[in-house]
One Martini backbone bead per residue (centre of mass of N, CA, C, O) as a GRO file, in nm:
protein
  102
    1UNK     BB    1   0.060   0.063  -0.022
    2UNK     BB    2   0.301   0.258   0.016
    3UNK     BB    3   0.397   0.216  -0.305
    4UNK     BB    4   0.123   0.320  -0.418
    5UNK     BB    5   0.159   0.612  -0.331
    6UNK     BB    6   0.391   0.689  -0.410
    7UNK     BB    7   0.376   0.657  -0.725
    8UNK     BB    8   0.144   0.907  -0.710
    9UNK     BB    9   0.332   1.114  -0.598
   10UNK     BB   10   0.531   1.093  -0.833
   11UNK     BB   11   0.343   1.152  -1.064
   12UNK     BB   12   0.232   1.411  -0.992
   13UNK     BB   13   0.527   1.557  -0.974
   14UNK     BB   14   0.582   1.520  -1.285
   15UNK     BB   15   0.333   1.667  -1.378
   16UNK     BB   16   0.402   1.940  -1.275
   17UNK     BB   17   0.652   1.976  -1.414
   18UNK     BB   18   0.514   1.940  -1.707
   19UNK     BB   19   0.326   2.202  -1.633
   20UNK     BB   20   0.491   2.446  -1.641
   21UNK     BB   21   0.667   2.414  -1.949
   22UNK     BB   22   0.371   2.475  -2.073
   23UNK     BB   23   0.250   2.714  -2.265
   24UNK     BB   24   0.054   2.936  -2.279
   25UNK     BB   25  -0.249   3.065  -2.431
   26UNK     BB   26  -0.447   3.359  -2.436
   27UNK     BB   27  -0.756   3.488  -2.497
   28UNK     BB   28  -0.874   3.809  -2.497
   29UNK     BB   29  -1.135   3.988  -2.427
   30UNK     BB   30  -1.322   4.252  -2.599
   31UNK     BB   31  -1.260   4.447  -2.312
   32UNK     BB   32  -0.966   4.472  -2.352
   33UNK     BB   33  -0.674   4.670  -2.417
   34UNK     BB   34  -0.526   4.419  -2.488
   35UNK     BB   35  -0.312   4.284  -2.777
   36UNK     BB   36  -0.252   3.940  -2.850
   37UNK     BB   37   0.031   3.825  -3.051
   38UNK     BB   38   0.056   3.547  -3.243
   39UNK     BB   39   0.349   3.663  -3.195
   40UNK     BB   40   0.672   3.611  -3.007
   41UNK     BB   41   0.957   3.751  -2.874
   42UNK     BB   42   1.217   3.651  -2.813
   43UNK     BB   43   1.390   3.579  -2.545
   44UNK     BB   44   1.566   3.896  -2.516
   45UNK     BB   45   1.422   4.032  -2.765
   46UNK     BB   46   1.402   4.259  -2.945
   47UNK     BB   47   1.235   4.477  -3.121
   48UNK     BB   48   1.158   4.635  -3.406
   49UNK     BB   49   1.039   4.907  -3.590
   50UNK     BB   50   0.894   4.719  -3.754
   51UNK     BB   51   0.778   4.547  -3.577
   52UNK     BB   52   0.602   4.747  -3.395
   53UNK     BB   53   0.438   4.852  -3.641
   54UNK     BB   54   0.299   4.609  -3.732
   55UNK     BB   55   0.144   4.531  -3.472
   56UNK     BB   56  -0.004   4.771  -3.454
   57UNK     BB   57  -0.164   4.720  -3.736
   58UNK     BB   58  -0.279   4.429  -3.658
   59UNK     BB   59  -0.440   4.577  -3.408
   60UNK     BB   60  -0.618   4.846  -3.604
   61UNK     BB   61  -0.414   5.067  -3.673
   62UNK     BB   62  -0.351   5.394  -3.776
   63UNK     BB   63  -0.148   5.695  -3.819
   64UNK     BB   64   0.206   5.607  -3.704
   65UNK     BB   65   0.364   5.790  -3.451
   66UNK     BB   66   0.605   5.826  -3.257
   67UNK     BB   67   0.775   5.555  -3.258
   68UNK     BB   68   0.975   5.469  -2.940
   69UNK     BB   69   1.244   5.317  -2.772
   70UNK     BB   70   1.266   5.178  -2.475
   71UNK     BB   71   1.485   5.090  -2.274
   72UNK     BB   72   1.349   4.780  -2.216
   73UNK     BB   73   1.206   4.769  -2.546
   74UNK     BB   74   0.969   4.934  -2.570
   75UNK     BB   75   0.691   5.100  -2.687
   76UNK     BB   76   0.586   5.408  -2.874
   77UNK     BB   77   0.270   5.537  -2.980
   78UNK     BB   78   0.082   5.711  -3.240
   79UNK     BB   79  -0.281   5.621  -3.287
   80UNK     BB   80  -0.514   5.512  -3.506
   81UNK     BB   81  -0.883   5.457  -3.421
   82UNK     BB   82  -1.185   5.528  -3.500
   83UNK     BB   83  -1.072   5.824  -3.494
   84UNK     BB   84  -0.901   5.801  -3.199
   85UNK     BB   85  -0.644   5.873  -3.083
   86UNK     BB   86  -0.352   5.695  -2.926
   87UNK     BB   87  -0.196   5.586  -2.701
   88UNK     BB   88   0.084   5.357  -2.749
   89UNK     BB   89   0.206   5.010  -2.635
   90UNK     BB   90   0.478   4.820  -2.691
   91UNK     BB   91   0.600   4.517  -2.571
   92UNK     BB   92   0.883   4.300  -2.608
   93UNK     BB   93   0.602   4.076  -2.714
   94UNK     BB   94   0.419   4.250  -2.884
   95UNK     BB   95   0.209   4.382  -2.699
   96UNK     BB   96  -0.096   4.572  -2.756
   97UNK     BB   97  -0.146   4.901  -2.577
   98UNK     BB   98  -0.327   5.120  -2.447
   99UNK     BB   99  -0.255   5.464  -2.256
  100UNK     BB  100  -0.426   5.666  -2.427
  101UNK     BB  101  -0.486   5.982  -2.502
  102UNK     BB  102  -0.317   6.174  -2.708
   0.00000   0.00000   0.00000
């Protein structure tokens, strides 16, 4: 009986063991002002300036402007959305949020 608790108490840390290096993506939903882009920047790399344009115009944005990369990595930029001006901010993994209106 003790053989058989032990190897399911390690079977269990195991999995879990298995479950934490395993990436998981969420998609938010349509109320949350960030926008996870379908595709992220290799941990440690930089986005280009190409890149962090790219994710603006992906995630609804057009005539972007302003765009500079900050000490940490993160962009930001201002950028139009349905007619409303808004300063907008890509974070290292390419993910954009609005920061507020321009």
């Amino acid at each position: 009986m003790r053989t058989l608790l032990a190897f399911a108490a390690i079977a269990a840390l195991a999995a879990c063991g298995q479950q934490s290096t395993t990436a998981t993506t969420e998609t938010p939903d349509a109320t949350t002002a960030s926008i996870e882009s379908s595709t992220s920047a290799p941990s440690g790399a930089a986005l280009s300036e190409d890149d962090a344009r790219s994710r603006v115009e992906t995630a609804g944005y057009t005539d972007i402007t302003g765009l500079t990369q900050n000490p940490d990595g993160s962009w930001n930029a201002t950028a139009t959305r349905d007619g409303a001006a808004l300063s907008v901010v890509i974070d290292g993994q390419g993910n954009v949020s609005v920061a507020g209106p321009a």
